[in-house]
C-alpha positions, 0 to 999 in steps of 0.5 A, a space after each residue: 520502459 514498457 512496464 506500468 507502474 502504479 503508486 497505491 496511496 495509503 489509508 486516509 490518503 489520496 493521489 495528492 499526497 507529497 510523496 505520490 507527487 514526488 514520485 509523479 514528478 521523478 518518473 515524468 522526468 524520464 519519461 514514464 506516466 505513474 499512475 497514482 490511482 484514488 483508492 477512496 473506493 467508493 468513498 473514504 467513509 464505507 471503504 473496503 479492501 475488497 474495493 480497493 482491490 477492485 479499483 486496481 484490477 479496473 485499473 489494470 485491465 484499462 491498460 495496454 499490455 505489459 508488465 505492471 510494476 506497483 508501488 505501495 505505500 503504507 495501507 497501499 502496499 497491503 493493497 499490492 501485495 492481496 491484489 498480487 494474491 486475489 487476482 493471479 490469475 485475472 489481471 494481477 498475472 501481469 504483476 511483475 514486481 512490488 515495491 513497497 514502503 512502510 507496508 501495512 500488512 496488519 492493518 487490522 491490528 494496527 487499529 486494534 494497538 491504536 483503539 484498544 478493545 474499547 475503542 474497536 467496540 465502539 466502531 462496532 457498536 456506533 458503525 462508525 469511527 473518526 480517523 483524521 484524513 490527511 487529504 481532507 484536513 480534518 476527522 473523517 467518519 469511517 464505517 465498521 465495515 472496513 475492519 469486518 472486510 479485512 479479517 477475510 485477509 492474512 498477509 503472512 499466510 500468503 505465498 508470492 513469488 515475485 520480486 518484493 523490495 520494502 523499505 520501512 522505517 524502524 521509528 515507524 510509529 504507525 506500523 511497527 518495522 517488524 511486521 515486514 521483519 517477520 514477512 521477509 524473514 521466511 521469503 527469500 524473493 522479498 528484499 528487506 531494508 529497515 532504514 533510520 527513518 520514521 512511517 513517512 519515509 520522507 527522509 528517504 525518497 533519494 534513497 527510494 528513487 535509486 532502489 526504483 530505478 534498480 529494481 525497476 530497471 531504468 534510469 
């Protein structure tokens, strides 16, 4: 395959993560390198989006030329998809296809489901709010800065005409399955599977790995 393929992790996430190296391991067996980038840009306490973004286009531009296929999950695939958007005419016009997992198109008001309007005042207020990372094990303090950068960004006001395959669990209790219900409903390029699982999606990756290989066109 002559593509690139690229794995965006999610929110308090790293390269590191099971299902990142699950898919490292899968494309190595057929020979393709998955570029799993870190997106703790420029660090996990005073992340952006912006950055985030930023970080792909480097990451992009460092590549041979190709078709870039990327994969998302979670805050990952709302990286995908505004980088599809932001940098169509720069380094996203090589981006042939996203697949996305759990994707967070509404970051923003996850947080303000999860917080509330308090908890959202008090990381105003404080600069500041703990969020558990994953990658590091424990509470990670989170700058207000990255709830400002991202009222700059409407994932359901995009219009995008490439292929678009998400899966997303309809237990998903981190990102509720309709917000990629209601993106898919009014595009007809974007292929919806809502599947009995939860935001890990762990339970699907055979499932994944053989929609990668169709949409991707390889295996």
């Amino acid at each position: 395959m002559d593509a690139h393929v690229f794995y965006l992790h999610g929110f308090a996430s790293s390269p590191g993560s099971n299902k990142a190296q699950d898919f490292v391991r899968r494309f190595a067996e057929h020979g393709i390198t998955l570029h799993v980038p870190d997106l703790n840009v420029p660090d996990f306490e005073h992340l952006t989006l912006t950055a985030m973004l930023a970080k792909v286009a480097d990451e992009v531009r460092a590549c041979p030329p190709g078709d870039v296929y990327l994969m998302g999950s979670s805050m990952g695939g709302a990286v995908a998809l505004h980088f599809a958007d932001r940098y169509r005419d720069a380094e996203a016009a090589r981006v042939a296809k996203l697949f996305l997992m759990a994707p967070a198109f509404d970051f923003a008001g996850n947080r303000w489901h999860d917080l509330g309007e308090e908890g959202i005042r008090a990381w105003r207020e404080t600069g500041g709010h703990e969020f558990f990372n994953y990658a590091a094990g424990g509470l990670r303090r989170v700058h207000y800065g990255l709830f400002e950068d991202l009222q700059a960004y409407d994932a359901f006001n995009l219009q995008l005409s490439l292929p678009i395959t998400i899966f997303h669990g309809r237990h998903d209790e981190s990102v509720d399955v309709e917000q990629s219900v209601r993106f898919a409903s009014t595009r007809p390029n974007v292929d919806l599977h809502v599947v009995d699982s939860d935001h890990q999606l762990l339970d699907q990756v055979d499932v994944m790995w053989a929609a990668v290989q169709s949409f991707f066109g390889f295996g």
